[in-house]
Structure formats: structure tokens, C-alpha cells
C-alpha positions in Angstrom: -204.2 -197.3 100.4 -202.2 -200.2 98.6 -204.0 -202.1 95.4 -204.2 -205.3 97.0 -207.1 -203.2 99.4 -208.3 -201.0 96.2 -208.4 -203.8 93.4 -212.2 -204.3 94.0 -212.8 -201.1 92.8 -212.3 -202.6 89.7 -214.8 -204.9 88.7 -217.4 -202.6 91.3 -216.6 -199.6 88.6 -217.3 -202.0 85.6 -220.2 -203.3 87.0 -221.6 -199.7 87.6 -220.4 -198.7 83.8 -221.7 -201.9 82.1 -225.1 -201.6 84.3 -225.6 -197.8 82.7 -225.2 -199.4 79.5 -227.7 -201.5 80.0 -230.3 -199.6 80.5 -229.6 -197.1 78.1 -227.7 -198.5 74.9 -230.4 -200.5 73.5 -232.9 -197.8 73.2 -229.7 -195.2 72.5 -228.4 -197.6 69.7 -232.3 -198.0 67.7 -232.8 -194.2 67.7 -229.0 -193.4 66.3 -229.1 -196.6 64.0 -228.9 -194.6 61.1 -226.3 -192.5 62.3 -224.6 -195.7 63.4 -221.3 -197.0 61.2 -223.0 -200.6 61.5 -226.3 -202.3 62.2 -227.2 -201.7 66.4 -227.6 -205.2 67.9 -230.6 -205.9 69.8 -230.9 -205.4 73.7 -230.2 -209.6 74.7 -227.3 -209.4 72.4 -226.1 -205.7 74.1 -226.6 -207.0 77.7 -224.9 -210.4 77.1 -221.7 -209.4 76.1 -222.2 -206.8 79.0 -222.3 -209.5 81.4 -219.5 -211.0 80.0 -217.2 -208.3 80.1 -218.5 -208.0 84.0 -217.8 -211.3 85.0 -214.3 -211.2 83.3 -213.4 -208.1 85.7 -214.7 -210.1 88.9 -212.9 -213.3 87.4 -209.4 -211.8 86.6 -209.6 -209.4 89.8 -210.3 -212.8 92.2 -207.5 -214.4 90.5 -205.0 -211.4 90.9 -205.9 -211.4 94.3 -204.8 -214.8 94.8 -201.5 -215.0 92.8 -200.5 -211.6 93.4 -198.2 -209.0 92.0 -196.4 -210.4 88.9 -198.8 -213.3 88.4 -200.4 -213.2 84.7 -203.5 -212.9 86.5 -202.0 -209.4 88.3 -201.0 -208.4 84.1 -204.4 -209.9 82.7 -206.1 -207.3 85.3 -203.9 -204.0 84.3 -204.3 -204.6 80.6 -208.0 -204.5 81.7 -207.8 -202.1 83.5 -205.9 -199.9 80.6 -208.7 -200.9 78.2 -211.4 -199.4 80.9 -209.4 -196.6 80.9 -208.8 -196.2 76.8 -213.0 -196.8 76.5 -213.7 -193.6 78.4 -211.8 -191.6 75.0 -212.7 -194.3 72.3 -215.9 -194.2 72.3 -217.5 -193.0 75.1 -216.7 -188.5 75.1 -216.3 -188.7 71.3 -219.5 -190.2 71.0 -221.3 -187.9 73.0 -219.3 -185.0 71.6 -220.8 -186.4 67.6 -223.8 -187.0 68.8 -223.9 -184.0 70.8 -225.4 -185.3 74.1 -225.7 -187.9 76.3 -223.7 -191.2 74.6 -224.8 -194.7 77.0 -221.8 -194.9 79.3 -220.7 -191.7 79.2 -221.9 -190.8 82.5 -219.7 -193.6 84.1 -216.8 -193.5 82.0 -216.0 -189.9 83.1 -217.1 -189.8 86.6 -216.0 -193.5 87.9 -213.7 -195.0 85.3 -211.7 -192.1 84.8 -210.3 -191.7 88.0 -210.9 -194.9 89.3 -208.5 -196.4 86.3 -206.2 -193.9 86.5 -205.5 -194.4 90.7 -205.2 -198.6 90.2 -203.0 -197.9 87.4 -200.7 -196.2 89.4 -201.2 -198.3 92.5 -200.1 -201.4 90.6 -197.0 -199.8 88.8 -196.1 -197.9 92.1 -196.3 -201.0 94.2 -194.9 -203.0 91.5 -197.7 -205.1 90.5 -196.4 -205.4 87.1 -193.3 -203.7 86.1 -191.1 -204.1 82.6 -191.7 -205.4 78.9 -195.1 -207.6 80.5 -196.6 -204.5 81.6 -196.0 -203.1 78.2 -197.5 -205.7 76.4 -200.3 -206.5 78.5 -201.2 -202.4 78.7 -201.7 -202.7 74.7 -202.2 -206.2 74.3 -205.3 -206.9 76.4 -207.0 -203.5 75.0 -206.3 -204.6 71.9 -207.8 -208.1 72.2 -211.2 -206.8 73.6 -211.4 -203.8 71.3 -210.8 -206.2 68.4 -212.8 -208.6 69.8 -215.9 -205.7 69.8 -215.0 -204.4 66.4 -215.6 -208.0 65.1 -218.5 -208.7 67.0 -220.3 -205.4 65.6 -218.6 -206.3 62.0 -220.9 -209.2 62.0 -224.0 -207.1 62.4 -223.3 -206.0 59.2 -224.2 -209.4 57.6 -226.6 -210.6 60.3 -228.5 -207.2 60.5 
């Protein structure tokens, strides 16, 4: 099958992912929050930026649909994609492996994101989707940005928590 018919996997595998973290993390985070690096947020604060990062899959998968391979839309869509991928190791089988059981997301990460990732990554390089220096920097870039973006989000639970 070609990307252009697999891309909705996408934001359908998110969607699962960021829906098992939203029933579990809240609960997860309180009874870890002293094992925790910084203070848990609460559940409205979990499952807003849960919806955010879900609409932002739908939004940047419609618009690669649209403009099509080599758009910024089509780049935007593998760096998220990448990042999807790079969350199942950081933090998702860590976590569980620390904690030594069952880490929110874990479940998904593994069983959808893993291979799910892994085929539209190679359906957009195959089919040339991307391709060159853009692909590079939107494969490190975009999981950058969100992962920073995350790190200071949490960094200000220190001082609000």
C-alpha cells in the first residue's frame, strides 16, 4: 500500500496512544509522584495537552494530504511521525522497565506506534515523500521541538506544583 492510502494511520495510532494515556496517566502519575523527577500535573492539565498533540496529528496529516509529497506539511508529518516513534524508547519501555511494570502508554507505544511508525516512515522515504537535508532536519527538528516543548511544560510544575 502507498502512504498517501496509509497516512491516516497516523493520527488513528496517536489517537489510540494519547486515549490510553488518558485514562491511565493521571492516576499512574499521583501514585509514582514521589518517584517522579518533577511535580505530576493534574488530570485536565494531562488530557489537555493530550488533545493537543491529537489534533496536531489530524491537522498536519489533512494538510499533507492536500499538498503532497515534498510540501512542509508532508516534512511537518514525518518529523511527527519520528517523534511518535522516538517516544516509544524515551519514555515509554524505560519507564516501565524503572518502574518495573506497566508505564501509561506503554501498551500502545509498543504494540501500535512501533510498527505503525516504523512502516509510514518507510513509505514516505520509499515513495519519496521527503527526501534530502529537509528530511534530516525535520526527523530531528520536530522531535526536538515537542520533546522540548514537554520538558518545559513539566519544568514549570516545579514552580507551580
Amino acid at each position: 500500500m502507498t502512504f498517501r492510502k496509509l497516512q491516516w494511520l497516523f493520527p488513528i495510532a496517536v489517537t489510540l496512544h494519547n486515549t490510553e494515556e488518558a485514562i491511565w496517566m493521571p492516576r499512574w502519575s499521583a501514585s509514582h509522584a514521589a518517584q517522579l523527577p518533577v511535580h505530576p500535573p493534574g488530570a485536565a492539565e494531562i488530557i489537555a495537552v493530550l488533545v493537543v498533540f491529537t489534533a496536531a496529528a489530524f491537522a498536519v496529516t489533512y494538510l499533507s494530504a492536500r499538498r503532497g509529497p515534498e510540501s512542509v506539511w508532508a516534512y511537518l508529518t514525518f518529523g511527527y511521525i519520528v517523534a511518535v516513534l522516538a517516544n516509544v524508547f524515551v519514555p515509554h519501555v524505560p519507564a516501565a522497565i524503572v518502574f518495573h511494570g506497566y508505564a501509561p502508554g506503554v501498551v500502545t507505544a509498543v504494540l501500535i506506534n512501533l510498527p505503525v511508525m516504523s512502516i509510514l516512515l518507510i513509505c514516505m522515504l520509499r515513495e519519496r515523500w521527503v527526501s534530502g537535508w529537509r528530511a534530516v532536519v525535520f526527523g530531528v527538528g520536530v522531535p526536538l521541538v515537542l520533546g522540548g516543548a514537554i520538558v518545559v511544560w513539566l519544568a514549570g510544575q516545579i514552580y507551580i506544583g
